[in-house]
C-alpha positions as CSV (number, residue, x, y, z in Angstrom):
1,X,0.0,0.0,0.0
2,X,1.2,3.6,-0.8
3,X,0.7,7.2,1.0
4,X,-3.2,7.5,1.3
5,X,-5.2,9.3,3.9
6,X,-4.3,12.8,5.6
7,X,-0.6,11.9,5.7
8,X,-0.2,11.7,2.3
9,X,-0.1,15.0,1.4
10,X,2.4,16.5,3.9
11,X,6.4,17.2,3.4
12,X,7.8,14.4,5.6
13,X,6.0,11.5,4.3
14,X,8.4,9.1,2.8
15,X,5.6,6.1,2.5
16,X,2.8,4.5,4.4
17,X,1.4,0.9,4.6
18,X,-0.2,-1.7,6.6
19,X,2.0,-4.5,8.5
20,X,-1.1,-6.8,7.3
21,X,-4.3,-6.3,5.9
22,X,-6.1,-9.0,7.7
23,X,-4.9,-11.0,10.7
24,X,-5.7,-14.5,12.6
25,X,-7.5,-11.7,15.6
26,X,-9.9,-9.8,15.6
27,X,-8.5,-6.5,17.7
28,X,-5.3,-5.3,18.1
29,X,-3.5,-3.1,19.6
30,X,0.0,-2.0,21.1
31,X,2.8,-2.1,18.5
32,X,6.2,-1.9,19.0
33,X,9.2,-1.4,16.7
34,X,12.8,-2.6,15.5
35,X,15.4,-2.8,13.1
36,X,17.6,-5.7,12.3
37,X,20.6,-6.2,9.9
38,X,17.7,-8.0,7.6
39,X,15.4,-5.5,8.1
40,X,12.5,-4.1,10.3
41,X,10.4,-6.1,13.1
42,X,7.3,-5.2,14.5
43,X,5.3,-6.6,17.4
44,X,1.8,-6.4,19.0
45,X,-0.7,-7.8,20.8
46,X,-3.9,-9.3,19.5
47,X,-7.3,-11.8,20.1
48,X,-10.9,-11.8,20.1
49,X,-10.9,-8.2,22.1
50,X,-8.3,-6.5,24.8
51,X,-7.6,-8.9,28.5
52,X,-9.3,-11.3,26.8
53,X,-8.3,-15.3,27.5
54,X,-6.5,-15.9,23.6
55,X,-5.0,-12.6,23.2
56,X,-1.2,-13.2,22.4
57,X,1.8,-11.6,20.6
58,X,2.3,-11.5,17.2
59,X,5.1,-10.4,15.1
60,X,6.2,-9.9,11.9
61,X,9.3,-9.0,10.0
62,X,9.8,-6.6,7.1
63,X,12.3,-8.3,4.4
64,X,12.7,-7.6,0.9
65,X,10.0,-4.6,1.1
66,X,7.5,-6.6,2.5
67,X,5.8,-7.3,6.0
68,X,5.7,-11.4,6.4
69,X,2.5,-12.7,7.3
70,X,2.2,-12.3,11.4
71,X,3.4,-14.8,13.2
72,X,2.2,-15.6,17.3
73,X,5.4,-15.9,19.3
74,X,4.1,-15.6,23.0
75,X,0.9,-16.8,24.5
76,X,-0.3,-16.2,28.1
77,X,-1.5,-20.0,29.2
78,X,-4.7,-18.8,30.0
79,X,-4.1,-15.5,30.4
80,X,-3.9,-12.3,28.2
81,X,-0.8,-10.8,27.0
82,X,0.0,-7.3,26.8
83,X,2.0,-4.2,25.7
84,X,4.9,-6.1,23.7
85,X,8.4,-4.0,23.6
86,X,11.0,-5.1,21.5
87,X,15.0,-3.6,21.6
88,X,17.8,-5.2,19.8
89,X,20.8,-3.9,21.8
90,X,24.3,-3.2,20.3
91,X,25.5,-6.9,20.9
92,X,23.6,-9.7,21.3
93,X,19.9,-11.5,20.8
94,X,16.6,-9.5,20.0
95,X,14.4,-8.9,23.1
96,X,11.1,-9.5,23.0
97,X,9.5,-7.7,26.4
98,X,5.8,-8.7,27.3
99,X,3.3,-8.4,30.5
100,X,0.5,-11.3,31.1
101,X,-1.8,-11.3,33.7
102,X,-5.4,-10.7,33.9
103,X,-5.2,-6.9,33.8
104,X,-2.6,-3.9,34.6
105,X,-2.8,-4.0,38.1
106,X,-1.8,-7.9,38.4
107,X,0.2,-8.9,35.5
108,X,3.6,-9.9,35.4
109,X,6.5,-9.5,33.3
110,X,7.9,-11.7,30.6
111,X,11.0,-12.0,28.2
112,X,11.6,-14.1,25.1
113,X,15.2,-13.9,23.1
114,X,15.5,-14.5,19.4
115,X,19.1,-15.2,18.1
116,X,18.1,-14.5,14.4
117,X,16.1,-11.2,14.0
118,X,12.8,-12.8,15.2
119,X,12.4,-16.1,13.1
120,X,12.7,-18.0,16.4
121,X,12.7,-17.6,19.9
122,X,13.5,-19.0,23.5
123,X,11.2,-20.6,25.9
124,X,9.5,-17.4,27.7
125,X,11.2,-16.7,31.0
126,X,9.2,-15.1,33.5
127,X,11.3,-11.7,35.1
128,X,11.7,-11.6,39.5
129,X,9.0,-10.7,41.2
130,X,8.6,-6.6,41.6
131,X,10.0,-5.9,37.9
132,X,7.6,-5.8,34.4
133,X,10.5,-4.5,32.1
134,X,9.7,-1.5,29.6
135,X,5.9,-1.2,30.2
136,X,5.3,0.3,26.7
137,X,8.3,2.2,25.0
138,X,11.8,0.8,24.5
139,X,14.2,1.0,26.6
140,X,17.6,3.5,26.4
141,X,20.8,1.3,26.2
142,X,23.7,3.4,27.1
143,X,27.6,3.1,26.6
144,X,28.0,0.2,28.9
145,X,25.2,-2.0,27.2
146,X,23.4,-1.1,30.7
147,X,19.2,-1.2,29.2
148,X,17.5,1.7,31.4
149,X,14.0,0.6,30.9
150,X,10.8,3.3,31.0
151,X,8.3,1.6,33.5
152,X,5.0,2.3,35.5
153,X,2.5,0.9,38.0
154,X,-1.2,0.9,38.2
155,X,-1.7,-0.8,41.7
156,X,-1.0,2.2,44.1
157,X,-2.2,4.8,41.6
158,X,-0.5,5.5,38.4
159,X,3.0,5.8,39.3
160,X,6.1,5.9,37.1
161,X,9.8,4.5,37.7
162,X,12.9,2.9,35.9
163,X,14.4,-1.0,35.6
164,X,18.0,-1.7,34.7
165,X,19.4,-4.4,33.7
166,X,23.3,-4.8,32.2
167,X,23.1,-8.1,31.6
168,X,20.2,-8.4,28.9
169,X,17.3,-9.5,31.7
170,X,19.4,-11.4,33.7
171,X,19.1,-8.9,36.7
172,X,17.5,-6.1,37.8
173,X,17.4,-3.2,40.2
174,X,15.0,0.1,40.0
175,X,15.2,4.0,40.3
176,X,11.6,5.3,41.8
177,X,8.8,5.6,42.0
178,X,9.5,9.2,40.9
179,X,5.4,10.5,40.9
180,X,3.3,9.7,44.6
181,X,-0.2,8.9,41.3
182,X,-1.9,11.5,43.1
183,X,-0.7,15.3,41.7
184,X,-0.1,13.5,38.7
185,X,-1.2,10.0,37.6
186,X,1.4,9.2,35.3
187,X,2.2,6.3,33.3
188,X,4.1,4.3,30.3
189,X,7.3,6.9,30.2
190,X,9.5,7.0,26.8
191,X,13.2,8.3,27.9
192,X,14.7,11.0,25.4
193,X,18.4,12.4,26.0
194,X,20.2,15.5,25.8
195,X,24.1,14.6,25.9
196,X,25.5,11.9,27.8
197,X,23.7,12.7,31.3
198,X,20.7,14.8,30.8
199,X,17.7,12.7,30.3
200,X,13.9,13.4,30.2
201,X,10.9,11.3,30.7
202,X,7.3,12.5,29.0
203,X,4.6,10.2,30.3
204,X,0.9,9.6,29.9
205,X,-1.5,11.1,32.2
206,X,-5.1,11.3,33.4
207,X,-4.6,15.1,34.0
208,X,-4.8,15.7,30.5
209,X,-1.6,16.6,30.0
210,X,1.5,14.6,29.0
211,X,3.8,14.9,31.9
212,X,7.8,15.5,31.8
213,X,10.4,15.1,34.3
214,X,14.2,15.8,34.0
215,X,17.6,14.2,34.7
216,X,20.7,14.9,35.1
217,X,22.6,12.6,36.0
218,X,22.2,9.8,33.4
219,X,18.4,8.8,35.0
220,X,20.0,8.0,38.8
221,X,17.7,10.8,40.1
222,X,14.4,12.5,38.6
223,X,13.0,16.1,39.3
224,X,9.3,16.7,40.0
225,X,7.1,15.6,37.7
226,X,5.4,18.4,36.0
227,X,2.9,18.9,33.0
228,X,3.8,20.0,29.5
229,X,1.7,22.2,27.9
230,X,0.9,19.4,25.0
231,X,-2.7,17.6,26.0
232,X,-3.4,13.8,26.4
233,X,-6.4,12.0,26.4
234,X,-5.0,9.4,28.6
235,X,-3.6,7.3,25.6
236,X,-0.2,6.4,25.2
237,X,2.5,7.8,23.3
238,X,6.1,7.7,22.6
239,X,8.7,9.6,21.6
240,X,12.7,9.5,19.8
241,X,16.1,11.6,20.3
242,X,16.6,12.2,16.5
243,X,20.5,11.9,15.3
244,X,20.8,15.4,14.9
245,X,20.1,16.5,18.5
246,X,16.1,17.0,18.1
247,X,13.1,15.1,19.8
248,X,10.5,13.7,18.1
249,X,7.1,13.2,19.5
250,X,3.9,11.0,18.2
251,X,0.9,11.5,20.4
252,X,-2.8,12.5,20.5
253,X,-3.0,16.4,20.3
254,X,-6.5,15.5,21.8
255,X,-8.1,16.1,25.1
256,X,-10.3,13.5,26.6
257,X,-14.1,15.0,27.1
258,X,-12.9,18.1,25.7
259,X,-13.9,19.9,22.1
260,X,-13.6,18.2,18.7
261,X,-11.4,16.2,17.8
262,X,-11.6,14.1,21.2
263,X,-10.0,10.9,22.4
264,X,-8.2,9.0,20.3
265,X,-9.2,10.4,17.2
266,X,-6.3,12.0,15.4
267,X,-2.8,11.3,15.7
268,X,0.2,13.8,15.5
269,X,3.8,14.2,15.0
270,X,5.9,16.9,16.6
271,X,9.2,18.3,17.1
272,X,11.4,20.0,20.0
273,X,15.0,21.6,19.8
274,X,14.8,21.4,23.9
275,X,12.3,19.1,24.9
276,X,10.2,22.2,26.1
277,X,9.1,23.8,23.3
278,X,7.1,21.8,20.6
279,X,6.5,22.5,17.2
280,X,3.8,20.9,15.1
281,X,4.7,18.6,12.3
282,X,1.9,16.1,11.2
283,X,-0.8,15.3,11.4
284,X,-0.5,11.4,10.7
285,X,-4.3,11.1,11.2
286,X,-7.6,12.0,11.9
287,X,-11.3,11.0,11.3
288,X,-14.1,11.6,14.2
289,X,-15.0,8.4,16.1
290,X,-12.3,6.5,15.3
291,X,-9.4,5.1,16.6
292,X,-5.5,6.3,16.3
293,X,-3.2,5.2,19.4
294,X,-0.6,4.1,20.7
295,X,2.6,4.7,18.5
296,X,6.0,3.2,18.9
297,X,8.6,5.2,17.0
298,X,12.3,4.8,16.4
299,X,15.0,6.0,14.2
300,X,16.2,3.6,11.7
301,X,20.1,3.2,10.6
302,X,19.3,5.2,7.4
303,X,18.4,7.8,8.7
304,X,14.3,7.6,8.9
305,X,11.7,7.7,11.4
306,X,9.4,4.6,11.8
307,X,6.5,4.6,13.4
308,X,3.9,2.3,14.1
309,X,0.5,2.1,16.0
310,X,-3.2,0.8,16.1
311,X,-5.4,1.9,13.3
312,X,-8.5,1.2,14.5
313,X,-8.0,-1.9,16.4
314,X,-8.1,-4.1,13.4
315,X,-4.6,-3.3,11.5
316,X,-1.3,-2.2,12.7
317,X,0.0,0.6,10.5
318,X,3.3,1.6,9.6
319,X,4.5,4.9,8.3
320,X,8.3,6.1,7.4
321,X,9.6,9.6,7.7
322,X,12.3,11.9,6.8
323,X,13.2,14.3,9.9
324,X,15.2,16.5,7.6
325,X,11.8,17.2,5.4
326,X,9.3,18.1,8.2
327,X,7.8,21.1,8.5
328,X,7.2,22.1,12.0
329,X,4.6,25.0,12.7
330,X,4.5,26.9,16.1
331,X,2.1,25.9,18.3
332,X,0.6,29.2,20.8
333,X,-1.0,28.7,23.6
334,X,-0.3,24.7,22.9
335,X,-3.2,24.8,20.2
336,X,-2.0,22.8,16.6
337,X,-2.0,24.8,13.7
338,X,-4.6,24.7,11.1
């Protein structure tokens, strides 16, 4: 499939498609994103509707320009599975990151390996009790292969904190809880950077806001969590340190309850020089009623922007981007440009 839709016809756009057209589920939802020497990987999670019983993880790989037909590489044995986040760190075995359980405040974390770019995979391998791995966004692997991994609770209100791991999943230890889920119920963090210490997290919220907080000293400590001045309709997001120094951020410019376009209904790209001030960029989509969510986005060896999310719970779609073309519009008072 080629650029269609409201995409299509903005600077940036490099091409658009579906990972599949029709899958072994029903509903699906949750993607996550990527690359490999032979080419791109995307995961999500899928059955006959969200926390039910068969809902598993799927995957699929793109070679030779095309997505293979998805694939279920984790099931729950009796349980749902959720929120799939895959990393391939600098050296060695793709790591596929999972939760099952019977909802968000009780599941547990998973891990599966694959030695060969996702064509197979180990026996799943249940993480120690207290740690869920990356809870939605991929994790940050710095100079020492150590994977700082964006994480968040539901149990004790919506609180955010960080697992690390330096040997791959092997063991773990945490920073946080760095929000008391009462000022600000955060969760599902992405981690951007700004040199080799300073760090920010921008989380989901049910303030309507997406939520930031700084640090700077490579993620050991955290500041206050605050709110940005960009809204969220409690839905997730994620977000990328470009190669050039900028941040890149997909999310809902939506507010939950508030004026048209509500909720999940149009998805956007923008752009920050600082992490403080965003510009708009794109508007990837929009149509009333429906359903845009949960991106995954990373920056690809050549260059690009991927990004991935649930189109309307029944495809995962997949759109490439060139940061150098976008064409980022102020945004006063935090409204996007028309």
């Amino acid at each position: 499939m080629g650029a269609e839709g409201p995409a299509a016809v903005q600077p940036g756009i490099v091409f658009e498609e579906f990972v599949f057209e029709e899958g072994p589920f029903q509903h699906c939802h949750a993607s996550t994103i990527a690359e490999q020497e032979q080419g791109l990987v995307c995961a999500w999670f899928g059955g006959s509707h969200e926390s039910h019983p068969d809902v598993a993880i799927w995957l699929s790989r793109r070679e030779q320009g095309r997505w293979t037909a998805p694939v279920r590489v984790a099931e729950g044995g009796g349980h749902p599975c959720w929120n799939p986040v895959l990393c391939q760190p600098r050296i060695g075995p793709l790591l596929l990151f999972y939760k099952v359980g019977p909802d968000p405040v009780r599941w547990w974390g998973m891990l599966q390996t694959s030695p060969d770019g996702g064509h197979t995979w180990s026996s799943p391998r249940r993480l120690p009790d207290g740690f869920l791995g990356p809870i939605k966004n991929k994790p940050i692997e710095r100079p020492s292969g150590e994977l700082l991994c964006p994480s968040s609770t539901q149990e004790e209100g919506w609180r955010v904190h960080l697992e690390l791991t330096s040997d791959l999943g092997g063991s773990w230890h945490a920073v946080g809880p760095i929000n008391d889920g009462h000022e600000f119920g955060a969760i599902q963090p992405s981690i951007l950077t700004y040199g080799e210490s300073r760090m920010q997290l921008l989380c989901r919220s049910r303030q309507s806001r997406i939520t930031e907080s700084w640090s700077e000293d490579a993620g050991r400590t955290w500041s206050r969590m605050t709110a940005t001045a960009l809204p969220n309709p409690n839905s997730g997001t994620d977000a990328v340190t470009l190669s050039d120094g900028r941040q890149l951020l997909v999310y809902n410019h939506t507010v939950k309850g508030g004026p048209n376009p509500r909720r999940r209904e149009r998805l956007n790209v923008a752009v920050s020089a600082d992490g403080r001030e965003w510009k708009a960029a794109l508007t990837l989509e929009s149509e009333p009623d429906a359903e845009f969510s949960y991106p995954a986005v990373i920056q690809s060896s050549d260059g690009l922007v991927r990004v991935t999310y649930t189109w309307k719970r029944r495809r995962i779609k997949h759109v490439t981007l060139d940061p150098s073309k976008l064409a980022a519009k102020e945004m006063p008072d935090g409204q996007w440009p028309r």
